[in-house]
N, C-alpha and C positions, 0 to 999 in steps of 0.2 A: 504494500500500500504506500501510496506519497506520502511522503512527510510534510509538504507543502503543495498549495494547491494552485498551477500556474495560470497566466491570465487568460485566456481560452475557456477554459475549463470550469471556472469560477464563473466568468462571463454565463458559462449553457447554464450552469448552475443556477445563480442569480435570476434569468430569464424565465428557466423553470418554472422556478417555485414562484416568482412574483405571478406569472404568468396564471399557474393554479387556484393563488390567491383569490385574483381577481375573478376565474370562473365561480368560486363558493361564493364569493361577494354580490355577483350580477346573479346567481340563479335564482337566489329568492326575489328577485323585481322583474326579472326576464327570465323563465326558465331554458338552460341549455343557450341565451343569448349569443357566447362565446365559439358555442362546438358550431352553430347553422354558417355563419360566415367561413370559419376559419380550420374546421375538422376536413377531413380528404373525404369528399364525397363522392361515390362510380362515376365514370362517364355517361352521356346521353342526358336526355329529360327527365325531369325532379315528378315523383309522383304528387309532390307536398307543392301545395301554391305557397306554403310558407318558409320554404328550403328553396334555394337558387341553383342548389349540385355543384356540379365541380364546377373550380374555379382554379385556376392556374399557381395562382397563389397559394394554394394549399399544399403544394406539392413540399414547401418550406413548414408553413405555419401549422399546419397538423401536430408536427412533431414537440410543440410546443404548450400540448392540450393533454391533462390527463383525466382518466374517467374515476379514481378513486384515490384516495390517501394510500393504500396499500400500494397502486399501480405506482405513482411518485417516487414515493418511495424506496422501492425497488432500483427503479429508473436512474432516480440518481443516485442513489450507492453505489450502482453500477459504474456510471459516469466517474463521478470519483474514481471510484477503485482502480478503473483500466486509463480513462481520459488524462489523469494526471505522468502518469508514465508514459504514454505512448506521446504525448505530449513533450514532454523531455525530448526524446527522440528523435521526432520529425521536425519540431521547431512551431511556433505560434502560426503564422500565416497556412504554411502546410496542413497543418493539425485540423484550422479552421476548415481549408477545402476538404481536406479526407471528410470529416465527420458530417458536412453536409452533402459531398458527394453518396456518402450512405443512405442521409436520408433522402436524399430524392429518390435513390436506386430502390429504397425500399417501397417507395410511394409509385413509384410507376410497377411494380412487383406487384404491389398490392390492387392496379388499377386494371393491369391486365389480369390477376384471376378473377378479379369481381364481374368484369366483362365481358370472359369467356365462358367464365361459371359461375352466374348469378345465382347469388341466395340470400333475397332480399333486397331492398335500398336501405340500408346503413351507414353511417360515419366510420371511419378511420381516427384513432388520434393516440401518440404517446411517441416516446422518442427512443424507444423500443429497436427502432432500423438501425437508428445510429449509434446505438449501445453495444448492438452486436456488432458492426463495423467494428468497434472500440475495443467487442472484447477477442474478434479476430486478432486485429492490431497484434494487441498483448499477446495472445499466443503464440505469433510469426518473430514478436522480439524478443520472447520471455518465455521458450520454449518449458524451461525445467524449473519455474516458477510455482508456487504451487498455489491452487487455490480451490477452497475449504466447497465441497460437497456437499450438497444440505448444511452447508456450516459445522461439519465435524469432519468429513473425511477428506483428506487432504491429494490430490493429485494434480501431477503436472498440466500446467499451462494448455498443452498444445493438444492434450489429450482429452482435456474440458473443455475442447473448443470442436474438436471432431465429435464427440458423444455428446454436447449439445446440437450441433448441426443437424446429427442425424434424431435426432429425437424430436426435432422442432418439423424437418420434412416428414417424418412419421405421422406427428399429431396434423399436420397439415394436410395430407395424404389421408389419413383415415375419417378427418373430420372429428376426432374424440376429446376434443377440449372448442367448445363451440365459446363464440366468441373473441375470438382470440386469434389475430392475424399471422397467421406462425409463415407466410408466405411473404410476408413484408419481412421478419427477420430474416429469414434467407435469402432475398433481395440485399438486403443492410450487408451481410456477410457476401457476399455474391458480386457486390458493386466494389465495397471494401478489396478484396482479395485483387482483383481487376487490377484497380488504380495504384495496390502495394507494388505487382507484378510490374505495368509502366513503369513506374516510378526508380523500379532496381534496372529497369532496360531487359524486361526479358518479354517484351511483345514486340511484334514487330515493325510497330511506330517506337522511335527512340525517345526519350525526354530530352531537352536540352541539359538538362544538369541530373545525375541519375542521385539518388536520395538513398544513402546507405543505410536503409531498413530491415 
């Protein structure tokens, strides 16, 4: 875990939580006020004359929306946990494109199953894509790192990152944790891994400056 928390990072942090704040504060005067504008809603026409649906914008601002105090904070323990070191690493500006390059990738992830395989018209929203980006990240720098299993059993980095993957395409795949966009996080991971790859020069577009990740 960081022992300080660099400006990046604090910045998602701060945003976050203000960010939540303000949805408990507006839903008793406007209920859900926050999630109609600003949650990632499918492509196509709004069944709801009081939903506008997607809007381009969202493709950021979702990630900025949580539906529960548990869900938060999760989210940003998370953030913390992995965002602070991978942070070190790549450098602040860097840092900033990876972690929104996740969350778009998770959001357009999320927008192509809704609208290949519709089930329902529903919101999108947590920063969930961009977590998992973050906690790829760590696992590609932090191989033999360890980190705690249910919070008690301890294993490496890179092996909580492939046994998370595959359990998240599972539950996404069988459909058995309903609610729950398990195809936006593998989006988030999926984009992530991508832009690491460029980044070292091992795709076949070069980077100008490769980034020793």
């Amino acid at each position: 875990m960081p022992t300080r928390t660099p400006p990046v990072t604090l910045a998602l942090l701060v945003a976050n939580i203000l960010a939540y704040l303000l949805q408990m504060a507006l839903h008793d005067a406007q209920s859900l006020s926050l999630t109609v504008p600003f949650a990632l809603w499918p492509l196509g026409p709004s069944p709801y004359g009081d939903v506008p649906g997607f809007q381009p914008w969202q493709l950021v601002t979702y990630a900025f929306l949580h539906g529960s105090m548990q869900h938060i904070v999760f989210n940003m323990l998370a953030l913390w946990m992995f965002g602070g070191a991978v942070e070190d690493v790549l450098g602040a500006r860097p840092f900033a494109l990876y972690y929104f390059v996740c969350v778009i990738g998770a959001a357009l992830t999320q927008l192509a199953v809704m609208h290949f395989f519709p089930n329902g018209y529903f919101p999108t929203l947590g920063a969930s894509g961009g977590v998992f980006g973050l906690l790829l990240a760590y696992g590609l720098m932090f191989p033999n790192n360890k980190i705690l299993l249910y919070f008690a059993i301890p294993i490496p980095a890179r092996l909580f990152v492939i046994l998370y993957g595959i359990l998240e395409l599972f539950l996404g795949v069988t459909g058995t944790q309903a609610g729950v966009a398990h195809f936006a996080h593998l989006g988030g991971l999926a984009f992530g891994f991508v832009l690491l790859e460029y980044w070292r020069g091992k795709l076949p577009w070069k980077p100008r400056r490769r980034l020793m990740v």
